[in-house]
C-alpha positions, 0 to 999 in steps of 0.5 A, spaced: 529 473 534 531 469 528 531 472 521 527 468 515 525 470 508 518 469 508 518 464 502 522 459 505 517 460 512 512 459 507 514 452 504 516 449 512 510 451 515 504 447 513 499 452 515 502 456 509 500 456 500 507 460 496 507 462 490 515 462 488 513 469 484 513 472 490 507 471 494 505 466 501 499 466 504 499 464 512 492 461 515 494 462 523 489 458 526 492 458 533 497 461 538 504 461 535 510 462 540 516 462 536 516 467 531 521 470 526 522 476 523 519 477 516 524 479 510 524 479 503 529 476 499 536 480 499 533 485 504 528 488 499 521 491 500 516 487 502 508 489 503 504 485 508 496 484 509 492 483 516 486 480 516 483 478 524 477 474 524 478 473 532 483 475 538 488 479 537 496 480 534 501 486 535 505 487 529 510 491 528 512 495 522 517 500 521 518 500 528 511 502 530 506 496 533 500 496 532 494 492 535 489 488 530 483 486 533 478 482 530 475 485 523 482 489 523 485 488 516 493 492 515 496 494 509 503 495 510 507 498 505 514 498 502 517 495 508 523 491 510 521 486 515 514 485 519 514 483 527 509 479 530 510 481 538 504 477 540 498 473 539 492 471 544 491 464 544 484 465 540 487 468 534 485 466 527 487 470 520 490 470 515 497 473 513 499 474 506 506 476 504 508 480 497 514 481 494 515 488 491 516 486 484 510 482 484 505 487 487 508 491 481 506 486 476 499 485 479 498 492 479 500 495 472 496 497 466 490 498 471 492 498 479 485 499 483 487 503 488 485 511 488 491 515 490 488 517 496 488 510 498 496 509 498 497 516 502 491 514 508 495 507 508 501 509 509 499 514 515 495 509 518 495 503 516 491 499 519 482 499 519 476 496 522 472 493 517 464 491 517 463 484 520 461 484 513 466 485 509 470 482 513 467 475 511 466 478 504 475 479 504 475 472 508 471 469 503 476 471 497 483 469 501 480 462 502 479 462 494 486 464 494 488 458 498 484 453 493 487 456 487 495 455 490 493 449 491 491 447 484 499 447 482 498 441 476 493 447 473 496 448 466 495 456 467 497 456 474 500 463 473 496 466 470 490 465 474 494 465 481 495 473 477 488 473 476 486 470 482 490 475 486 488 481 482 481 480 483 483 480 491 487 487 491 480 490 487 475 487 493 480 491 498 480 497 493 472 496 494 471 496 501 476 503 502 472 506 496 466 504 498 468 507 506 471 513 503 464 514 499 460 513 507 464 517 510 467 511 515 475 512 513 477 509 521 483 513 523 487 513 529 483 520 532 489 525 534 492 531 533 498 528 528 493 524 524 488 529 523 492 534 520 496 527 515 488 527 514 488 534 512 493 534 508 492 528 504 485 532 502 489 538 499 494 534 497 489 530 492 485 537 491 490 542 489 497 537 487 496 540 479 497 548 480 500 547 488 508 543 489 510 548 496 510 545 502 510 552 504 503 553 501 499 546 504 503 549 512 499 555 510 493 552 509 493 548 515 495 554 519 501 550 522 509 552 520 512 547 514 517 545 520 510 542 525 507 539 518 513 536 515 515 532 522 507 530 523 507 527 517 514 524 518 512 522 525 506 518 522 508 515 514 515 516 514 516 519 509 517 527 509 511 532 506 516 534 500 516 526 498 508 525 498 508 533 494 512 528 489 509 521 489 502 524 488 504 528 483 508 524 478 502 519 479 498 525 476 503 526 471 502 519 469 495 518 469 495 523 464 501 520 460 497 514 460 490 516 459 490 523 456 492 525 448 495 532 452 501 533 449 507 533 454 507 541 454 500 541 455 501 537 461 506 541 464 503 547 463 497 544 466 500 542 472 504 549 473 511 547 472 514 553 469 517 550 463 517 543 459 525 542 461 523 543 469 517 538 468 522 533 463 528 534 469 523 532 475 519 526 471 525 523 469 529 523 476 522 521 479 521 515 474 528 514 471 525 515 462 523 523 461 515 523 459 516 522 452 519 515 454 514 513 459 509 515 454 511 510 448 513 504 453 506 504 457 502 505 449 507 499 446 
């Protein structure tokens, strides 16, 4: 297969909208039969999303295929290239690429998604919407095409990002309003059952509890078993989400607290503020006093 950046597929395809800041929205309104993969530039992480409104595609993300269907919506995360295998003759949907960077702008100062979000997508990346909300997420994906169209906008940027934020806060709406109902659908399995499991402790006990030891306990499996289901299925190791959940804590509380940072360490049961200072800083690269001054100016 050939190998393109997902920009330059998006300016010879007339079926594609690109905003040069690193986003391109892909309407497929029918069978494509040759198709490349998907990259960012320079080799950098993309993330992906997959709505199907009708007949099927299989994508292959990280190695794995996954079969989308109709109402299926797929947020695939920090990855280096997306596959399309296959799509049936009926296929509709929409395919939006983004740059890392630009989900990082998108989502600074007030990201909408709860942690829990990141770590069940990143388990299992793909749901089934209502009928409903399918429509409803369609209906923000053609607005978004209409705002990339308006290019002699004089403040195209900054309504492209307003555009695309008020986007990302309709599909943090319907996975808050799934996980209020209780309809989270999940790949029913062994594997992603304990994934399940473990985000639920994880999110529960991440200030007094920073032991993959202690959560195989809970879950009545070794730290081996529970360490490779949670790889096998997320790539990435128990240890790195115990660190992900936790630096995003210790930052909530930096950004929205008046602790001082050795309340926060105290709170979050590290033993001292020398070993809280050392983990943030390898985590985020500033200590958490920097962090604190650069997020208030």
């Amino acid at each position: 297969m050939e190998t393109t950046n997902f920009l330059e597929f998006g300016r010879q395809n007339s079926n594609c909208y690109v905003m040069d800041e690193g986003f391109t929205l892909w309407k497929i309104i029918r069978k494509e039969n040759e198709l490349p993969v998907f990259r960012g530039e320079n080799g950098n992480d993309i993330f992906v999303h997959i709505l199907v409104l009708s007949g099927e595609i299989m994508a292959e993300w990280k190695g794995i295929q996954y079969p989308l269907t109709k109402n299926s919506f797929s947020d695939f995360m920090d990855g280096r290239s997306l596959i399309i295998r296959d799509m049936s003759e009926d296929i509709q949907a929409y395919v939006l690429f983004f740059t890392a960077p630009l989900i990082a702008s998108l989502m600074k100062n007030t990201p909408p998604f709860p942690p829990s979000y990141v770590l069940r997508t990143k388990a299992w990346p793909v749901s089934v919407l209502s009928s409903e909300a399918t429509e409803r997420i369609q209906k923000r994906m053609s607005s978004i095409v209409e705002s990339l169209k308006d290019e002699s906008h004089h403040f195209y940027t900054e309504m492209m990002s307003c555009t695309l934020r008020i986007y990302m806060m309709d599909i943090a709406n319907e996975f808050i309003r799934q996980e209020n109902e209780g309809g989270t659908q999940m790949e029913v399995s062994r594997k992603h059952i304990l994934v399940k499991q473990f985000v639920g402790l994880l999110l529960t006990h991440i200030r007094e509890e920073h032991s993959a030891n202690w959560y195989a306990s809970q879950l009545c499996v070794t730290p081996q078993y529970l360490n490779r289901a949670i790889k096998s299925i997320t790539q990435e190791t128990v240890q790195e989400h115990i660190s992900i959940v936790l630096t995003g804590s210790i930052i909530e509380q930096l950004e929205n607290s008046e602790k001082t940072i050795s309340q926060i360490a105290e709170e979050f049961h590290f033993p001292d503020l020398a070993t809280m200072t050392k983990f943030f800083k390898r985590r985020t690269g500033k200590t958490p006093t920097e962090y604190r001054k650069s997020a208030r100016v």
